[in-house]
C-alpha positions in Angstrom: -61.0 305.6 131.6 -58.7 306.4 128.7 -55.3 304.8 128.9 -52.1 305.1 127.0 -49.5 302.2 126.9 -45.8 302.8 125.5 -42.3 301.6 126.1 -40.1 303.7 127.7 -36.3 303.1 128.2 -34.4 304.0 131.3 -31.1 304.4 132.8 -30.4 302.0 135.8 -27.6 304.5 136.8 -29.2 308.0 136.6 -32.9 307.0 135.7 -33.1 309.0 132.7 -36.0 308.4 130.3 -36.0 308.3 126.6 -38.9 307.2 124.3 -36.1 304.8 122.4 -32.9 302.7 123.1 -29.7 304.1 123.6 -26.3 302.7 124.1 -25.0 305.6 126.0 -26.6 307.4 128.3 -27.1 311.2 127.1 -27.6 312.4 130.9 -24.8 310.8 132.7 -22.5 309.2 129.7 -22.7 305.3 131.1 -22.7 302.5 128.8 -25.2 299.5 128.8 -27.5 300.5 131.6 -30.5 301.1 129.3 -33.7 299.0 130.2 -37.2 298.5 128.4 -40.4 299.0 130.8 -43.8 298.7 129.3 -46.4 301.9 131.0 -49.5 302.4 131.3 -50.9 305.6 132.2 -54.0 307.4 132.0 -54.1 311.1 132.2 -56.2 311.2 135.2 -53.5 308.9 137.2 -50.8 311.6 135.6 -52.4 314.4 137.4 -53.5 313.0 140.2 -51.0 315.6 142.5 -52.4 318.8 143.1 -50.3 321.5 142.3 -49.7 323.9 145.4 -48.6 327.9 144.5 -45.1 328.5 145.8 -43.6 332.5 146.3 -40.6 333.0 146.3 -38.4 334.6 149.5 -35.6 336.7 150.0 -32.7 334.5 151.8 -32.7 336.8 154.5 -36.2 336.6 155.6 -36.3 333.1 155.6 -36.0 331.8 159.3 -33.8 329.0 160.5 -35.6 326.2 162.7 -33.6 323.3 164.3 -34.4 319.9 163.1 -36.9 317.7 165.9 -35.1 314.4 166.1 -36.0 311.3 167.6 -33.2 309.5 169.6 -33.2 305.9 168.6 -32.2 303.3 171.2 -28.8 302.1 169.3 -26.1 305.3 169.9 -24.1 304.0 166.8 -27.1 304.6 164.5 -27.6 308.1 166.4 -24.1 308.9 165.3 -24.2 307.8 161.3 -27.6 310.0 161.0 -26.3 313.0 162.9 -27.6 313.0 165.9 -30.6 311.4 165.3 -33.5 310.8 163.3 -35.0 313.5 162.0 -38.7 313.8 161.7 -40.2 314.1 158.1 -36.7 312.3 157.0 -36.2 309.6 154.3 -33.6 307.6 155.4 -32.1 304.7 152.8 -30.5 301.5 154.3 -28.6 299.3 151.4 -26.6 296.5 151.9 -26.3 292.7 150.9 -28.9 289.9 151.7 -28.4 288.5 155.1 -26.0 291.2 156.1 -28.4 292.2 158.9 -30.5 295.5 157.5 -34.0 294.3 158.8 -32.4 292.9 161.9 -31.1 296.2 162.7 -34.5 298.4 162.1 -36.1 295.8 163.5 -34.3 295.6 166.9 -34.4 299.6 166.7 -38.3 298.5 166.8 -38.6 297.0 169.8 -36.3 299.0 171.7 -37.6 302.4 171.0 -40.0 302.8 173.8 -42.8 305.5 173.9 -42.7 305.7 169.8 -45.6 303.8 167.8 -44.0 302.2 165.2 -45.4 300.6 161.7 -43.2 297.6 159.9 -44.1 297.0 157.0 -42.9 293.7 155.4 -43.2 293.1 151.4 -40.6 290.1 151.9 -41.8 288.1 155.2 -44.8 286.9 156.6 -45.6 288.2 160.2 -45.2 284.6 161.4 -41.4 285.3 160.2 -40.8 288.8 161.6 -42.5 287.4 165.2 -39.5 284.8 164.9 -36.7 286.9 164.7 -38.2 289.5 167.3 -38.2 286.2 169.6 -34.9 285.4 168.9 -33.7 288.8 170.0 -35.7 288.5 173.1 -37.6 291.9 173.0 -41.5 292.5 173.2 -42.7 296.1 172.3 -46.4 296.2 171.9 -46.2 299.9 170.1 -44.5 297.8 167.6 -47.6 297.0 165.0 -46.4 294.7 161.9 -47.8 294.9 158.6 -47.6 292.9 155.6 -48.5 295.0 152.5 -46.8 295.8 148.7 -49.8 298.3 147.7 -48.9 301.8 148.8 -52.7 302.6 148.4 -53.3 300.5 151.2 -50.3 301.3 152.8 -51.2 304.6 153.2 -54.4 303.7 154.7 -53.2 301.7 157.0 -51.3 304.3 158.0 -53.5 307.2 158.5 -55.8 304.7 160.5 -52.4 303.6 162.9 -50.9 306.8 162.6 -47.2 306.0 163.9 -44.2 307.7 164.5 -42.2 306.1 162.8 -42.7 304.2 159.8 -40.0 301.1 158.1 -40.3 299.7 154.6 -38.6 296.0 154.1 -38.0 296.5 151.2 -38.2 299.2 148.6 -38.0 297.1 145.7 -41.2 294.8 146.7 -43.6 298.3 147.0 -45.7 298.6 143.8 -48.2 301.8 142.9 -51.3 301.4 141.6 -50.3 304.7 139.2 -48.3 302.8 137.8 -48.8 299.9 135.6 -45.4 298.3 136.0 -44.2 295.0 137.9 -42.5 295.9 141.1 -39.0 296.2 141.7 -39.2 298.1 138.0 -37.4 301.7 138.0 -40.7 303.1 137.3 -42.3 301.3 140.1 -39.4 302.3 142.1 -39.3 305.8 141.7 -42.9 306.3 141.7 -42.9 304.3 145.3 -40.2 306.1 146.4 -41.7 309.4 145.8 -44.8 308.3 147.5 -43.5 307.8 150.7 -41.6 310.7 150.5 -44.5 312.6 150.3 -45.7 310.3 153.0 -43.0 311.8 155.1 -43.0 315.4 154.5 -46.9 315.7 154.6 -47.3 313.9 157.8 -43.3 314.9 159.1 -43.1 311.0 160.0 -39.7 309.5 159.7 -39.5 306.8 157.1 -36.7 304.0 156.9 -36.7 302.1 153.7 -34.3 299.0 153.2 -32.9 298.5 149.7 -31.3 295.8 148.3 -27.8 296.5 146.3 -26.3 295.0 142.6 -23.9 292.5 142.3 -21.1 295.4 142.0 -22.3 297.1 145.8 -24.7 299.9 144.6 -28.0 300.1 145.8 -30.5 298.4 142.9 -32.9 300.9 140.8 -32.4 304.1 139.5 -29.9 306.4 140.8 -32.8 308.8 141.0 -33.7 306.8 144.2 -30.9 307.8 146.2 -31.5 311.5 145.6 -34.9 311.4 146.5 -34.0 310.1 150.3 -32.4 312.5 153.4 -30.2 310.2 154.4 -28.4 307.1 152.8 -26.6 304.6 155.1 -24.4 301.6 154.0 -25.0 298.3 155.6 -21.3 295.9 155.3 -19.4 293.2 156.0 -18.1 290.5 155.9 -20.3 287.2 156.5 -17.1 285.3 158.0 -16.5 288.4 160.7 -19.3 288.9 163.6 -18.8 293.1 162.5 -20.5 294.9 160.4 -20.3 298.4 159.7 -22.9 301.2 158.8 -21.6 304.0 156.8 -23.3 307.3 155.9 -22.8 307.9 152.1 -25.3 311.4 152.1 -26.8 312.9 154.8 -28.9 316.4 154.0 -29.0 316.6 158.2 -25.2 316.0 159.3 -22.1 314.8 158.2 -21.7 312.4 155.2 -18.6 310.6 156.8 -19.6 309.0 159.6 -19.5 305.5 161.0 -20.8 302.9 163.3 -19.7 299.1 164.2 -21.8 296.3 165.3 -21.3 292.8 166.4 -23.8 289.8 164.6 -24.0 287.8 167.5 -27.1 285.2 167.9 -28.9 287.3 169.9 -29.1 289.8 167.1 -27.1 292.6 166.8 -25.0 294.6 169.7 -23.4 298.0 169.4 -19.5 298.2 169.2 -18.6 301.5 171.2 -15.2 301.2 171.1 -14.2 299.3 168.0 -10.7 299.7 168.6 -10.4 297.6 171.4 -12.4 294.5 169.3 -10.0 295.4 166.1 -6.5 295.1 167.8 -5.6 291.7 167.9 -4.5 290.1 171.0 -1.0 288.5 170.5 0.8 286.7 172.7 4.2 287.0 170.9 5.6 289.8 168.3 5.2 288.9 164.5 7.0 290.5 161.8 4.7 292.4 159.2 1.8 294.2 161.2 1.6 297.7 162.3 -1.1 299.6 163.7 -3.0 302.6 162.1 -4.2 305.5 163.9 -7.4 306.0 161.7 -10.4 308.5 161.5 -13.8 307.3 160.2 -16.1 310.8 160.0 -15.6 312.3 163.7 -14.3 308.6 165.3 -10.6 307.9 165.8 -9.8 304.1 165.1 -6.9 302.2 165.5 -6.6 298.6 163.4 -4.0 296.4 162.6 -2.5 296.4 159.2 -1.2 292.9 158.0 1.4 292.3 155.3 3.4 289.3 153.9 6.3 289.7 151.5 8.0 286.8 149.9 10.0 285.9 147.5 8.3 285.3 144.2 7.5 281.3 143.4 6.7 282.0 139.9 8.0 284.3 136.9 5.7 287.5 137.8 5.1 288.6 141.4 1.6 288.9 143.0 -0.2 292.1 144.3 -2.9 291.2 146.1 -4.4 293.3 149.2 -8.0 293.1 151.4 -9.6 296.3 152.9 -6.9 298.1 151.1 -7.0 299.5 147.4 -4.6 297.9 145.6 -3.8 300.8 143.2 -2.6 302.7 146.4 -0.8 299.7 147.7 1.2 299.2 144.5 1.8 303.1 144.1 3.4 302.6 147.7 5.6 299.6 146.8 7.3 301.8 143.7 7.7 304.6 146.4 9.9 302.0 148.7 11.9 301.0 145.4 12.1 304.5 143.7 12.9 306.3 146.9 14.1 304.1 149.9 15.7 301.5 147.8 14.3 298.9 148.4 14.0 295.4 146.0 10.4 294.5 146.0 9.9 294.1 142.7 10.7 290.6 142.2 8.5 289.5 145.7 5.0 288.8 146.0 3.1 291.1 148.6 0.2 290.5 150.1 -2.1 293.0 152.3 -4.7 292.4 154.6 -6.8 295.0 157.1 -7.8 292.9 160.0 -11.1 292.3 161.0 -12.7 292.5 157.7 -12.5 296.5 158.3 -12.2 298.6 154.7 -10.8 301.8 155.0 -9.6 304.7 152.3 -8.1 307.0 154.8 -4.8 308.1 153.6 -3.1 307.5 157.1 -3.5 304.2 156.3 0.1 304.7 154.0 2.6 305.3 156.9 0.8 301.4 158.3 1.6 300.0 155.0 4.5 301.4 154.4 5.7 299.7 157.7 4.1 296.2 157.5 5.6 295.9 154.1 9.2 296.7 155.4 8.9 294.8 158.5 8.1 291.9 156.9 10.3 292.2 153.9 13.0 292.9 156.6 11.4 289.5 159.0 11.7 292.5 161.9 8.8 292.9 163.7 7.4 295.9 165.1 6.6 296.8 168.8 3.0 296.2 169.3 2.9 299.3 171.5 3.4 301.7 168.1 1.3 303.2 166.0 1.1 305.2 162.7 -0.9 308.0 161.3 0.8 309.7 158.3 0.3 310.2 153.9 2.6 308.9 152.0 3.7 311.1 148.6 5.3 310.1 145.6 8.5 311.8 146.3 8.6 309.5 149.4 7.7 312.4 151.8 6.0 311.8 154.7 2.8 313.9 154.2 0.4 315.4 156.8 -3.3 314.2 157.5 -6.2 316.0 159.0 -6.9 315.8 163.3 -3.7 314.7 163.7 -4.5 315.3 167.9 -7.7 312.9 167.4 -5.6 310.4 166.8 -2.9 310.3 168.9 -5.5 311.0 172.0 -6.8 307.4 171.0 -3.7 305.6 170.7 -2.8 307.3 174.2 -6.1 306.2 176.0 -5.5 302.0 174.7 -1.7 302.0 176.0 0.3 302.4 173.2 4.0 304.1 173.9 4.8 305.6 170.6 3.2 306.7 167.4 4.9 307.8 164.1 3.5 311.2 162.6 4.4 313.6 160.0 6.5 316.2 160.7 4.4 319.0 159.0 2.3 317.7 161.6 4.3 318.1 164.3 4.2 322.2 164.2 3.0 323.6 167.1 1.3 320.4 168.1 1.4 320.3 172.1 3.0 316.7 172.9 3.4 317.6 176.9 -0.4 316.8 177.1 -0.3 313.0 175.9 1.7 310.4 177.6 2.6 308.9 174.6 5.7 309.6 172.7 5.6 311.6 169.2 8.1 310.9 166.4 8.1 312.9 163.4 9.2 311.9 160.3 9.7 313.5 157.1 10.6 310.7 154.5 10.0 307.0 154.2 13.7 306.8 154.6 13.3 308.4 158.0 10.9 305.9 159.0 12.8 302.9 157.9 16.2 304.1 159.7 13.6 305.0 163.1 12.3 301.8 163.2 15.3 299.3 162.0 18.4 301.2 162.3 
């Protein structure tokens, strides 16, 4: 069989291809991501696909038919893929080594009853897989394990199984005999990925594929890979905190903003159904410099404790430093307190911290920070039982946020008396139906005289 072998270079970002080097990318305009492959193809291999004849359809007589899902056993995954799992899906989970990824399919494994499933390990031997499955304590014997890199013999396996659902641990390890390229290549990648996609929509069996993620948190390989998938889920955390968090970053089936929390224990992993609960720390006296954030994370309220330390500064310039939180918006803050409230914080070192390893960009997050940093610039500390949910501008206006009822509904059900809003909020909000008192405010100035006098 003829064969043709050539270098091709690629983009790790957007996986274009180019028969020479570049320094930029023309596609997507990023510097230094171009990488050398050797292929070789033979023309057969190229056109191996059969082409199928598509017509094209007016919109309107196009028909609308509900997605089948499969309901999984763990109700936080339900939530971060809409509902469920969708059959014919490609779902993506990333996240760092160790953080728990094939723990979490895994467990899903053995707890899905009535569902044949296929595992299908590139990384472990079975020997390993049957020792973590012991050390969560469940036994499923629809749970068949398989360890295999060729997709050729994937695939046969998998017609001779035939499953209903189907995990890959991990992308990167899959290699294609099409494709004369090591694996873990962005050739190998996206020709694997592509194959099990058709694997998916040919047979409508739901595929999970675990990735593993670069040194600066985005999942390794082309970019290409993540807009082949359904669904992409985030894996996090932090290894010195028992939570970790699974966030949706696309879903083609439901919302792209949703959120579920687990707890590592050594049993494995256990749902978190009310995070708030586990993310409010239990203090036995008041401490000046925390507040508590009335949060949303996709459809979820959350409430969690925002930390903050000012001090005077030890050295000649003073030290910005914040966790969870970014630390653009944290200093943009800090010159709003100066500019607009008057306060002198730009000779003090301030330090941030969201508790319980949480990371959150929801903008209600300001009207927290805004009052951590003045109770303990002040050394005043704020009641435990009040809470904050409110965007701060740069003109030092108290700004409204989105579901505004959500939130106060959840600081209501966990006890709290009080909870600091916008007052462009407030309008026509109904405040007789919650127990819990509402205060509008309209500046950070507002806020300051509310709290301190």
């Amino acid at each position: 069989m003829a064969t043709k072998e050539k270098s091709v270079f690629f983009c790790k970002s957007c996986g274009n291809e180019s028969p020479k080097w570049f320094g930029k990318c023309p596609a997507c305009g990023e510097w230094n991501t171009c990488v050398e492959e050797k292929e070789v193809r033979s023309k057969k291999q190229e056109d191996r696909r059969q082409k199928t004849e598509v017509v094209p359809m007016p919109i309107k007589e196009i028909t609308n038919a509900e997605e089948q899902r499969i309901t999984l056993p763990f109700e936080e995954l339900n939530r971060v893929l809409g509902g469920g799992l969708v059959l014919g899906s490609l779902v993506l989970v990333g996240g760092e080594p160790g953080i728990g990824k094939s723990t979490l399919l895994l467990q899903t494994a053995l707890q899905l009853s009535g569902k044949r499933v296929l595992y299908i390990s590139g990384e472990e031997s079975q020997n390993q897989i049957k020792m973590r499955a012991d050390r969560v304590g469940i036994h499923n014997e629809n749970c068949l394990i398989l360890t295999e890199t060729d997709t050729k013999e994937i695939l046969k396996h998998f017609k001779d199984v035939q499953p209903d659902i189907v995990i890959i641990d991990s992308i990167q390890t899959l290699s294609s005999p099409y494709v004369d390229a090591t694996a873990g290549t962005i050739s190998q990648i996206r020709e694997t990925a592509a194959e099990m996609n058709k694997i998916a929509k040919t047979y409508q069996v739901p595929v999970f594929l675990i990735g593993h993620i670069t040194k600066d948190g985005s999942i390794a390989g082309p970019k290409i890979l993540e807009h082949i998938v359904d669904t992409v889920l985030q894996f996090e955390g932090d290894r010195h905190y028992g939570f970790r968090i699974l966030r949706t970053i696309k879903n083609r089936f439901g919302s792209a903003s949703e959120l579920g929390i687990f707890e590592m224990n050594a049993n494995g992993l256990r749902e978190v159904t009310n995070p708030s609960e586990f993310l409010l720390s239990q203090r036995d006296e008041e401490v000046s410099g925390i507040a508590i954030a009335a949060t949303m994370e996709g459809q979820r309220p959350m409430l969690i404790e925002t930390q903050a330390l000012v001090s005077t500064a030890a050295y000649g310039t003073p030290q910005r430093s914040s966790t969870g939180f970014d630390t653009r918006r944290m200093n943009m803050l800090l010159a709003v307190l100066e500019k607009r409230a008057g306060f002198r914080l730009s000779m003090k070192d301030v330090f941030l911290n969201i508790a319980g390893g949480i990371r959150s960009d929801d903008p209600a997050l300001d009207l927290s920070v805004v009052a951590a940093v003045l109770s303990s610039n002040a050394d005043i500390p704020i009641d435990n039982r009040t809470a904050f949910a409110a965007e701060v501008g740069l003109s030092g206006e108290i700004r409204a946020v989105t579901r505004i009822e959500a939130r106060i509904a959840e600081a209501d059900k966990l006890g709290f008396e009080k909870i600091f809003i916008s007052k462009y909020n407030a309008k026509g909000l109904d405040t007789q139906r919650f127990h819990i008192e509402v205060v509008p405010v309209a500046t950070v100035y507002d806020l300051a005289t509310e709290l301190f006098g």
